[in-house]
Backbone as a chain_set.jsonl record, in Angstrom:
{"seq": "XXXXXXXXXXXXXXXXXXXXXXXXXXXXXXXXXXXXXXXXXXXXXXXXXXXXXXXXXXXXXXXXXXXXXXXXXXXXXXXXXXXXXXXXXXXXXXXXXXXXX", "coords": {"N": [[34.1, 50.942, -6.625], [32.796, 50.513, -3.518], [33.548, 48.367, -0.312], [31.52, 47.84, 2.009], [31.94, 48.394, 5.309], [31.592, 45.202, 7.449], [30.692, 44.417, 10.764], [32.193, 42.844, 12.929], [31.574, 41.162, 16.169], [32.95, 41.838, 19.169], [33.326, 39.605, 21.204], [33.929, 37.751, 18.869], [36.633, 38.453, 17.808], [38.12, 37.821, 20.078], [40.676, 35.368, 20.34], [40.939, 33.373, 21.728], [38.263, 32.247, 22.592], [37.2, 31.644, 19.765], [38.945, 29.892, 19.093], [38.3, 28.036, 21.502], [35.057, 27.745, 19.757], [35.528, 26.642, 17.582], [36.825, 24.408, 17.982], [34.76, 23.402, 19.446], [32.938, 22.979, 17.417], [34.762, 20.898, 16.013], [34.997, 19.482, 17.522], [32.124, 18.393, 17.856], [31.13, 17.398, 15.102], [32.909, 15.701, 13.594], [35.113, 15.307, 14.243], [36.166, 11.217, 15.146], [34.155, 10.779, 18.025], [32.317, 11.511, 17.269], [28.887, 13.861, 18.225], [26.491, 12.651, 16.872], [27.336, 9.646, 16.158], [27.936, 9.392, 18.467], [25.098, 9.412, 19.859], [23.578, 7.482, 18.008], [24.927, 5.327, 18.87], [24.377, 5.196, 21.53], [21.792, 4.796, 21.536], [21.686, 2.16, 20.603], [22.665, 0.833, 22.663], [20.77, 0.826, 24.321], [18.896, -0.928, 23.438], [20.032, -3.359, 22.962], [20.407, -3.791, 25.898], [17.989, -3.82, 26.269], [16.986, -6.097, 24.663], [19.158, -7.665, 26.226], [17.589, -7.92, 28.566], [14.859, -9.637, 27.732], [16.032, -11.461, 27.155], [17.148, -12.871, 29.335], [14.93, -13.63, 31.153], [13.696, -15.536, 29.211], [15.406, -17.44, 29.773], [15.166, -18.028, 32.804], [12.345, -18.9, 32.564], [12.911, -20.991, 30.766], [14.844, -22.304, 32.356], [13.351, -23.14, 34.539], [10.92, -24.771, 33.3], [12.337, -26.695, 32.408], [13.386, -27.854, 35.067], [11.04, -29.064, 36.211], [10.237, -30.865, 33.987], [12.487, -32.58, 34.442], [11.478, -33.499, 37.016], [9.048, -35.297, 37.325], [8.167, -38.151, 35.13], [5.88, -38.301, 33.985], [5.367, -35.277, 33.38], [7.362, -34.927, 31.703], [6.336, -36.514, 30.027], [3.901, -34.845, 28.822], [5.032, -32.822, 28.51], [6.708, -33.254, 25.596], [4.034, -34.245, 24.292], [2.732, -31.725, 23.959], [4.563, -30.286, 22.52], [6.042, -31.078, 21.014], [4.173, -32.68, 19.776], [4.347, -35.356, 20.085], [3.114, -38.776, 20.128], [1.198, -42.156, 21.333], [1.425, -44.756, 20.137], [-1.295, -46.286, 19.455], [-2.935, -43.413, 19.166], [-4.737, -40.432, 18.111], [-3.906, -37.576, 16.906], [-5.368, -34.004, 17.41], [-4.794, -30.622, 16.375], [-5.779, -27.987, 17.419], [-5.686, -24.589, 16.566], [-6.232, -21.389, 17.638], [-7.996, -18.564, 15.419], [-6.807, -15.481, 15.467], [-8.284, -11.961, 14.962]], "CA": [[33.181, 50.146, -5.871], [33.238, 50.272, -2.213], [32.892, 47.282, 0.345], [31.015, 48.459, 3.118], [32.639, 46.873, 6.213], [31.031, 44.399, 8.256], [30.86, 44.941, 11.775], [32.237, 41.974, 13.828], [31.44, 41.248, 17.408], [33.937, 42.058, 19.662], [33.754, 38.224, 21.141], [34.484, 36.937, 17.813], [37.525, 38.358, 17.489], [38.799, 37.28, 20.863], [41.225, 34.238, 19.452], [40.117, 32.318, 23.047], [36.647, 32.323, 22.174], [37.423, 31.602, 18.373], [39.47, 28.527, 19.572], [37.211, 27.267, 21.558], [33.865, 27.373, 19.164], [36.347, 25.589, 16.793], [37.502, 23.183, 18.98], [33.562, 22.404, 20.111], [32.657, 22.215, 16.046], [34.718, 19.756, 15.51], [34.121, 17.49, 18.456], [30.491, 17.85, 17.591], [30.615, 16.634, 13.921], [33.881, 15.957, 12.801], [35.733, 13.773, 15.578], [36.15, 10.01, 15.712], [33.581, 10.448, 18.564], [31.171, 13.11, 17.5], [27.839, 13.47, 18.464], [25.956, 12.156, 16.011], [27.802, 8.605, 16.418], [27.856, 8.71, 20.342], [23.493, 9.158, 19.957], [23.574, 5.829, 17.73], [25.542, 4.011, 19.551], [23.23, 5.0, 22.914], [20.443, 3.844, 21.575], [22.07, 0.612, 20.149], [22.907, 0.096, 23.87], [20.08, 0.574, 24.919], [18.031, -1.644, 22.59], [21.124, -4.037, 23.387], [19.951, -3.778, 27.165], [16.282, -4.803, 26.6], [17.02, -7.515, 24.23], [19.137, -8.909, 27.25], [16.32, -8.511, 29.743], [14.051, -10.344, 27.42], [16.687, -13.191, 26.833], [17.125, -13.322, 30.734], [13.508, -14.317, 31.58], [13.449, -16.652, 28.388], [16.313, -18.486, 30.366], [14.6, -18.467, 33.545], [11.462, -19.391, 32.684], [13.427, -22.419, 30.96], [15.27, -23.454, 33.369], [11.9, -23.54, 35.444], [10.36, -25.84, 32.583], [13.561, -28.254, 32.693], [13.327, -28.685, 36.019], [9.696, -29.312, 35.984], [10.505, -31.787, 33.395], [13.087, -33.732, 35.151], [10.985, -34.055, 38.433], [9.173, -36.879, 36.614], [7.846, -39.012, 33.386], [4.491, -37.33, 33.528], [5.565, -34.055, 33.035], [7.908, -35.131, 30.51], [5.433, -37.281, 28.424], [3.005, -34.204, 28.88], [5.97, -31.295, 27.711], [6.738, -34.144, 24.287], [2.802, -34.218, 23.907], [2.273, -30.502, 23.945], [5.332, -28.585, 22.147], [6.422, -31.96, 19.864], [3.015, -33.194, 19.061], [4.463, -36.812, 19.724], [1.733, -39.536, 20.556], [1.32, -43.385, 21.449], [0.634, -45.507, 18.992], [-3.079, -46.009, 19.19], [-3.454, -42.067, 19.347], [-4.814, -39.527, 16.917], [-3.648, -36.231, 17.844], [-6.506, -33.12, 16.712], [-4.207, -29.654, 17.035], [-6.494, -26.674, 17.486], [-5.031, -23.623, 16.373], [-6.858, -20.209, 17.507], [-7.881, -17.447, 14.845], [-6.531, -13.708, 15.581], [-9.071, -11.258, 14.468]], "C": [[33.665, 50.065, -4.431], [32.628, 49.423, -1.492], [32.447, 47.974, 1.588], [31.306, 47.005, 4.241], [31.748, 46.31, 7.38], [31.528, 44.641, 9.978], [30.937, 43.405, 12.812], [32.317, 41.802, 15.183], [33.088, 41.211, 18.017], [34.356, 40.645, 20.623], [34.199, 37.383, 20.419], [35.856, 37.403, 17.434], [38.764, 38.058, 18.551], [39.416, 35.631, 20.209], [41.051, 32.764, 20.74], [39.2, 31.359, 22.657], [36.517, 31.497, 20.539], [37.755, 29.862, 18.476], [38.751, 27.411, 19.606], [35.53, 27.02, 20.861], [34.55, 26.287, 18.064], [36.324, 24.291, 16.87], [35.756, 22.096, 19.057], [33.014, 22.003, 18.756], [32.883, 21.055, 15.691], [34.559, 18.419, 16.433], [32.8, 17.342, 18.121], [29.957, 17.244, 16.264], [31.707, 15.978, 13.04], [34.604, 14.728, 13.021], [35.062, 12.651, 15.334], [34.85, 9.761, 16.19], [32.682, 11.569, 18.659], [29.69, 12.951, 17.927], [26.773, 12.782, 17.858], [25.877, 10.549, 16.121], [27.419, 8.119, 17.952], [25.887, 8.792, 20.481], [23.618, 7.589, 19.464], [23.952, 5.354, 18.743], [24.995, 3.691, 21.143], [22.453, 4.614, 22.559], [20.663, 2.588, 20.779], [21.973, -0.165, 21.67], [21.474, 0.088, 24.218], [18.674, -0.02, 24.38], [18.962, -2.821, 23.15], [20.226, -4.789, 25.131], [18.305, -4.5, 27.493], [16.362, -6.089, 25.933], [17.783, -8.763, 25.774], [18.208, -9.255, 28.727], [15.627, -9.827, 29.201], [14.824, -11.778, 27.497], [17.1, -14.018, 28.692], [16.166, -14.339, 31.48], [13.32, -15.282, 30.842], [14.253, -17.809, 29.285], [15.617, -19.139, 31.742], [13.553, -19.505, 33.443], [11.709, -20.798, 31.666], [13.807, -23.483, 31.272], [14.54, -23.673, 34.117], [11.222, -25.074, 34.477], [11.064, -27.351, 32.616], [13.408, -28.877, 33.952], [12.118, -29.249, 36.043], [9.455, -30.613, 34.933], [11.413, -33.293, 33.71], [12.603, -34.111, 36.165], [10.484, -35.72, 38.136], [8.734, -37.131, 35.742], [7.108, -38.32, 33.169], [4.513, -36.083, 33.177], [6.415, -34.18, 31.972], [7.171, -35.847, 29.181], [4.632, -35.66, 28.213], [3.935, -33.056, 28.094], [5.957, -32.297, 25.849], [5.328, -33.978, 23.908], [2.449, -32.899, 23.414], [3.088, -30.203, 22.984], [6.018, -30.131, 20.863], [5.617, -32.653, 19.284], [3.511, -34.611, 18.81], [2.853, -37.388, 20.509], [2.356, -40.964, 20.924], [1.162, -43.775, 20.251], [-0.768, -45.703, 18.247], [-3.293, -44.79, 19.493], [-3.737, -41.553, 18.453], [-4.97, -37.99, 17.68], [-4.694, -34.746, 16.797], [-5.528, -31.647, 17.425], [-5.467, -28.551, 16.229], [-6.088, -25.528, 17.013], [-6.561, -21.797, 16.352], [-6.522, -19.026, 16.278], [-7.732, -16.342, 15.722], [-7.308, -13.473, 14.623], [-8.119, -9.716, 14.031]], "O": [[34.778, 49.616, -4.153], [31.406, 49.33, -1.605], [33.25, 48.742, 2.118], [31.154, 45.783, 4.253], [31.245, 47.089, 8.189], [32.664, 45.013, 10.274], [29.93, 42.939, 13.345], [33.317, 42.375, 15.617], [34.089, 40.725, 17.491], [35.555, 40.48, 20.845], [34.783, 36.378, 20.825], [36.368, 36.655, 16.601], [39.955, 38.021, 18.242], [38.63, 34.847, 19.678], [41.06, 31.55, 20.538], [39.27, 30.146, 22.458], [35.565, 30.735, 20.374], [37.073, 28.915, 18.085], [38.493, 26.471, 18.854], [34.81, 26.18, 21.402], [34.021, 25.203, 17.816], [35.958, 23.372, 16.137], [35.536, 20.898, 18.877], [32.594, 20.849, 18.669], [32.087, 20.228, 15.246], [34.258, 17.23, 16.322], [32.302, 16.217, 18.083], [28.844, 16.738, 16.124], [31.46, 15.723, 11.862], [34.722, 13.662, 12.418], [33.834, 12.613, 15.248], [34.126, 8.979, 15.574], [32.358, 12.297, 19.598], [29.285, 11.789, 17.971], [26.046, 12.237, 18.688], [24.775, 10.003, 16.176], [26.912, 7.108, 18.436], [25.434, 8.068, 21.368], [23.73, 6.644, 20.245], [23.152, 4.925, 19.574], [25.05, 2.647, 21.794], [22.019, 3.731, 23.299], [19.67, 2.029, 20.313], [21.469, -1.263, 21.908], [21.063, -1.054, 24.422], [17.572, 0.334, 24.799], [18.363, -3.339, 24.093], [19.688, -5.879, 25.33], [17.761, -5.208, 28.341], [15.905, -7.102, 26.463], [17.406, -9.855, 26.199], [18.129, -10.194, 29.519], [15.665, -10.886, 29.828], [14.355, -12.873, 27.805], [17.246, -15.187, 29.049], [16.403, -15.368, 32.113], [12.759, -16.216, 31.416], [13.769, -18.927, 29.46], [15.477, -20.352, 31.898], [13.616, -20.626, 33.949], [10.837, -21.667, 31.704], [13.627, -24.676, 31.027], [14.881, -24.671, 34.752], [11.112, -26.194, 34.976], [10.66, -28.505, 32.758], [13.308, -30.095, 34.097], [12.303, -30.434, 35.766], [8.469, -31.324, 35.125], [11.206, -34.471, 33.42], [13.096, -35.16, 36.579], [11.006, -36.797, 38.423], [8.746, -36.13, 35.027], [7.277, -37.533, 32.237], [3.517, -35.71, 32.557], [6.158, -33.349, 31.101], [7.333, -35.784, 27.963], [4.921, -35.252, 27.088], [3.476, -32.478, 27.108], [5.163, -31.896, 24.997], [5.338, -33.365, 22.84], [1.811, -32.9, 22.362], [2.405, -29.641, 22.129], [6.44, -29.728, 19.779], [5.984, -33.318, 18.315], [3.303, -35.167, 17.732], [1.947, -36.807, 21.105], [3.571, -41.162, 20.908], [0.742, -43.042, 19.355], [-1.195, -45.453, 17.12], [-4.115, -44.812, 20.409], [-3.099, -41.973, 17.487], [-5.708, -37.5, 18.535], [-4.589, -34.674, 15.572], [-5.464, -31.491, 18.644], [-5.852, -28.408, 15.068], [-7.02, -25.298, 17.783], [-7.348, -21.384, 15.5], [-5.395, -18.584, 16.053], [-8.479, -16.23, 16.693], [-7.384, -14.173, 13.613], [-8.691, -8.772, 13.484]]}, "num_chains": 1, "name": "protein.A"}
């Protein structure tokens, strides 16, 4: 039985060349920090990154409401009325709630 011999490129048997495809294999799936891992972990950041936009503006537009609240009573009875549904005594409070279609 005879093996009929395979004809290998003459770059592949440079031991350079050999090295380095090696070398880039295993950083690309192998390594600690292969590619696979370093994608996740970019788009963690950058899900990361919008959550803290959104939590930025939540703050702002808090600390806008607080102050707006401490200026004076009326705006403070009026924030308690709205978002705690408190009342006076003689009040009967009717909450609306819009349907989504």
């Amino acid at each position: 039985m005879r093996f009929s011999k395979i004809k290998i490129p003459s770059y592949l048997k440079n031991k350079y060349i050999l090295t380095l495809v090696v070398f880039g294999v295993w950083i690309g799936f192998f390594d600690q920090n292969n590619l696979w891992d370093r994608s996740k972990l970019s788009s963690r950041i950058n899900q990361l990154e919008k959550q803290k936009q959104h939590y930025e503006v939540e703050i702002e537009n808090n600390l806008r409401n607080r102050n707006e609240i401490e200026e004076s009573a009326e705006s403070l009875e009026k924030f308690a009325r709205e978002q705690y549904l408190m009342k006076k005594k003689n009040e009967d409070i009717f909450v609306i709630v819009e349907e989504e279609e």
